[in-house]
C-alpha positions in Angstrom: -35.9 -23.0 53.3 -34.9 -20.1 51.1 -32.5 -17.2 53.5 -32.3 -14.1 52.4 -27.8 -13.2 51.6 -26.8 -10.2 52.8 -26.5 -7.5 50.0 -22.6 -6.5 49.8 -21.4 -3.3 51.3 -21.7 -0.5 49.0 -18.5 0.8 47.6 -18.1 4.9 47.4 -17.1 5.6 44.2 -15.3 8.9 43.2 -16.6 10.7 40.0 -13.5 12.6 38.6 -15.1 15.7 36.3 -13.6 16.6 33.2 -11.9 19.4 35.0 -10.3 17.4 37.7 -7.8 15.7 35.3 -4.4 16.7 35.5 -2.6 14.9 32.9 -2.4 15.1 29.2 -3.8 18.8 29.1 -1.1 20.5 27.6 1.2 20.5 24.2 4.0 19.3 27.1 2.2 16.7 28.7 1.4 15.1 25.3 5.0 15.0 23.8 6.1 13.7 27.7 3.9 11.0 27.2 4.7 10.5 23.5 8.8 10.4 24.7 7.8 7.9 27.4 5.8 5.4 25.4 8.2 5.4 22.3 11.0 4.5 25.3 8.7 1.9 26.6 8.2 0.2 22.9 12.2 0.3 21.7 12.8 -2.3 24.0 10.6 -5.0 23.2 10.5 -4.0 19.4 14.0 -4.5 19.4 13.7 -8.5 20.9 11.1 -9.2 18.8 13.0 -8.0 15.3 16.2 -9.9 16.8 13.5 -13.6 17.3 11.8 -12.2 13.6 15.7 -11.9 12.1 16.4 -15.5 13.3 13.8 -16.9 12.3 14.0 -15.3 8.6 17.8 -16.7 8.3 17.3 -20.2 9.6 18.9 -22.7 7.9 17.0 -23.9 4.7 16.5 -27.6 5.8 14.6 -26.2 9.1 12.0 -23.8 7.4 9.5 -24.7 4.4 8.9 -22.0 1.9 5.8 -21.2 3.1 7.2 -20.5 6.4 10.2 -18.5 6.1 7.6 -16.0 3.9 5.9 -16.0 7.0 9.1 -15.3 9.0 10.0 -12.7 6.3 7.0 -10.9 6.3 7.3 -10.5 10.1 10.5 -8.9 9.9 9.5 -6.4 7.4 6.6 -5.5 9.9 8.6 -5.1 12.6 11.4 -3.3 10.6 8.5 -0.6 9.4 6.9 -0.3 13.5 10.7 0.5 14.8 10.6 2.9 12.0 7.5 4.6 13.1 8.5 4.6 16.5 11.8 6.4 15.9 9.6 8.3 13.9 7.4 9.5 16.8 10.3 9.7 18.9 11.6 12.3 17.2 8.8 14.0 16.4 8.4 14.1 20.4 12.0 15.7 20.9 11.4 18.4 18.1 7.9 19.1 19.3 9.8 20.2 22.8 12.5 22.0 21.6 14.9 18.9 22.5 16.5 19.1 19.7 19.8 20.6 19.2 21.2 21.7 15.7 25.2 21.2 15.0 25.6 23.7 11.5 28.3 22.9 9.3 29.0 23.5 5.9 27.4 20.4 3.9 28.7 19.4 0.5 25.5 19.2 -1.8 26.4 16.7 -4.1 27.4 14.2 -1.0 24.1 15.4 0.2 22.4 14.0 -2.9 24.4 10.9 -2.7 24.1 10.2 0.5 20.1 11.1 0.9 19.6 8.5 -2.9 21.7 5.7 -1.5 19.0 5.7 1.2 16.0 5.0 -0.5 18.0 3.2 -3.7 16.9 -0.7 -2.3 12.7 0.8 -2.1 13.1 2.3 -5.2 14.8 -0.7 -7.0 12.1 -2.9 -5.5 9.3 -0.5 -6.5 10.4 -0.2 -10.3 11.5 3.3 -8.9 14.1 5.2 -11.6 15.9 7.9 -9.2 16.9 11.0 -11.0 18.7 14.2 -9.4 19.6 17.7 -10.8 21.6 20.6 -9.1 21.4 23.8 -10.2 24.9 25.1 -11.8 24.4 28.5 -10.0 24.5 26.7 -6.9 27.7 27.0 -4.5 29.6 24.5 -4.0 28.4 23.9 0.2 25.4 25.4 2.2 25.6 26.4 5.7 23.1 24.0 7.9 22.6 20.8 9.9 23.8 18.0 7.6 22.2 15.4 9.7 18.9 17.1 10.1 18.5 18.0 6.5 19.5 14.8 5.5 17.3 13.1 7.5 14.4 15.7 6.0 15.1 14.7 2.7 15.2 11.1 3.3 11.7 11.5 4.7 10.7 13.5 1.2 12.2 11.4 -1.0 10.7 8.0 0.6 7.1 9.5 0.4 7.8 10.6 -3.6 8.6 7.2 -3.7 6.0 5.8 -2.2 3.6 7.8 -4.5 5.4 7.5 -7.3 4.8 5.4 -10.6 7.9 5.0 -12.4 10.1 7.9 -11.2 11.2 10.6 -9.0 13.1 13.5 -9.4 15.2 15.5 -7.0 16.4 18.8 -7.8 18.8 21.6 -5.5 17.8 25.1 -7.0 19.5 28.5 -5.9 16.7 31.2 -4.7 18.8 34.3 -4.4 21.1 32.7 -2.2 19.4 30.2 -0.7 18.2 26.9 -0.8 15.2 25.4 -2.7 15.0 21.4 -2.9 12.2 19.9 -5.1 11.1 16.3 -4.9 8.6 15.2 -7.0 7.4 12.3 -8.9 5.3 11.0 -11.6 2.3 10.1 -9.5 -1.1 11.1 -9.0 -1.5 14.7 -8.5 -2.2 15.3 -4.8 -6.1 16.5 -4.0 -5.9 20.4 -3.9 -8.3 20.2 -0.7 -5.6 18.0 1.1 -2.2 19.9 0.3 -3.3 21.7 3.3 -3.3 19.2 5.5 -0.9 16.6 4.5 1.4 17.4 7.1 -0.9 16.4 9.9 -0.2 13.2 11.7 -1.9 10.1 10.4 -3.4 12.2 7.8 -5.6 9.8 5.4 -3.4 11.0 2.4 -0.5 10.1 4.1 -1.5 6.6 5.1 -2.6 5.7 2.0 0.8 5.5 1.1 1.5 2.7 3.4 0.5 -0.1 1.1 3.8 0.7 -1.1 6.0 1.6 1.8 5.4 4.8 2.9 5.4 6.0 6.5 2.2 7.7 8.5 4.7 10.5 10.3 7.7 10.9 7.8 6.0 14.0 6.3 5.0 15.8 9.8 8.5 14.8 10.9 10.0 16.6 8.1 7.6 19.6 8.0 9.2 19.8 12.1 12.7 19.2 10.6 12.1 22.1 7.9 10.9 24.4 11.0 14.0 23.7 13.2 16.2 24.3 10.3 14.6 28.1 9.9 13.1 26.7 6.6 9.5 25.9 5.3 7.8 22.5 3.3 5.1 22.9 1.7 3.3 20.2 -0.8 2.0 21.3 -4.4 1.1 19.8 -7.6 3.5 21.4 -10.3 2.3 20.5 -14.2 0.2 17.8 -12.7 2.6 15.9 -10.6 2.8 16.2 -6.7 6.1 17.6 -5.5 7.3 18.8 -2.0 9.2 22.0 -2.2 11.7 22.1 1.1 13.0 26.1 1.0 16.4 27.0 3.3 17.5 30.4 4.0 21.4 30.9 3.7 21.4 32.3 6.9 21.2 29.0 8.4 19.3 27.4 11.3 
């Protein structure tokens, strides 16, 4: 005898329209949601580079080679996603005017020290010479935020590196008074159809750099660094070689 089941109630189902949403429809909605979800990852990011960092160092006797590559391998992965979160984080806070600039006078050759010794380790391990030049006419300090434009040309100078074959060259030029910082290096010349675009996030030109080190957001994060120091970045190809020219009034931020 075959019955017949009763069909299941049918559930009303709400259609939302393209114009019902609410959320993620404005320039401050996104960078909320970007601030919120770089919180949400720091946390576990953090435990997992603490297990990968234990795991690299264990003892020799407990690990075979093949393994602590492994274990290696995973901390340099999670090293370069905390990067890119703080990355995005702070792309988020300048994005929404978060950010607050402290001038001071900075020191240039410190600068240059301090912004080298940064990158010195990826450029050793690269085959990466690192050579600087500061313009005599130069005074001896600029008026700006030393953190922020150190952090700028961190960013700059890791990309060159990242592009570069067998060298990189940062140079501090005076501009009638103000501030012109060069990085370039001996790599390929960037696509003139790109140069435009290179600041974008995730741009393909950008993350083709990964695969030697480089960072999808460091240049959009320093184009926004460059902005909230009153400056401008702009990428070019000078005598064939791609450079990024950072430009600072001497009025300051």
């Amino acid at each position: 005898m075959i019955r017949e089941l009763p069909s299941a109630p049918m559930r009303a189902r709400t259609v939302m329209k393209d114009d019902d949403r609410t959320y993620l429809q404005t320039p401050e909605q996104w960078t909320g949601f970007l601030s919120a979800l770089v919180h949400e990852l720091r946390t576990p990011l953090a435990s997992f580079r603490i297990l990968a960092d234990l795991l690299a160092e264990a003892p020799q006797s407990r690990l075979s080679d093949q393994e602590r590559r492994y274990a290696e391998n995973m901390r340099d992965v999670v090293q370069d996603i905390q990067s890119l979160v703080g990355d995005a984080g702070e792309l988020a806070r300048l994005l929404a005017g978060r950010v607050a600039l402290r001038p001071s006078e900075v020191v240039l050759e410190e600068l240059v020290d301090q912004v080298e010794e940064a990158v010195r380790t990826r450029a050793w391990d690269g085959g990466i010479a690192l050579t600087d030049f500061l313009d005599p006419a130069l005074p001896h300090s600029f008026r700006t935020d030393p953190d922020r434009l150190r952090q700028a040309l961190v960013l700059l100078l890791g990309a060159a590196v990242s592009h570069a074959k067998g060298e990189v060259f940062l140079r501090l030029e005076r501009d009638d008074g103000n501030l012109r910082v060069v990085t370039c290096s001996d790599g390929a010349p960037f696509a003139e159809a790109a140069l435009q675009s290179l600041f974008a996030p995730f741009h393909d030109g950008v993350r083709a750099a990964r695969a030697r080190g480089g960072r999808s957001l460091a240049l959009p994060l320093a184009n926004e660094l460059a902005r909230a120091l009153g400056g401008t970045l702009r990428a070019e190809n000078r005598e064939g070689k791609p450079a990024f020219v950072l430009f600072l009034p001497a009025a300051g931020s």
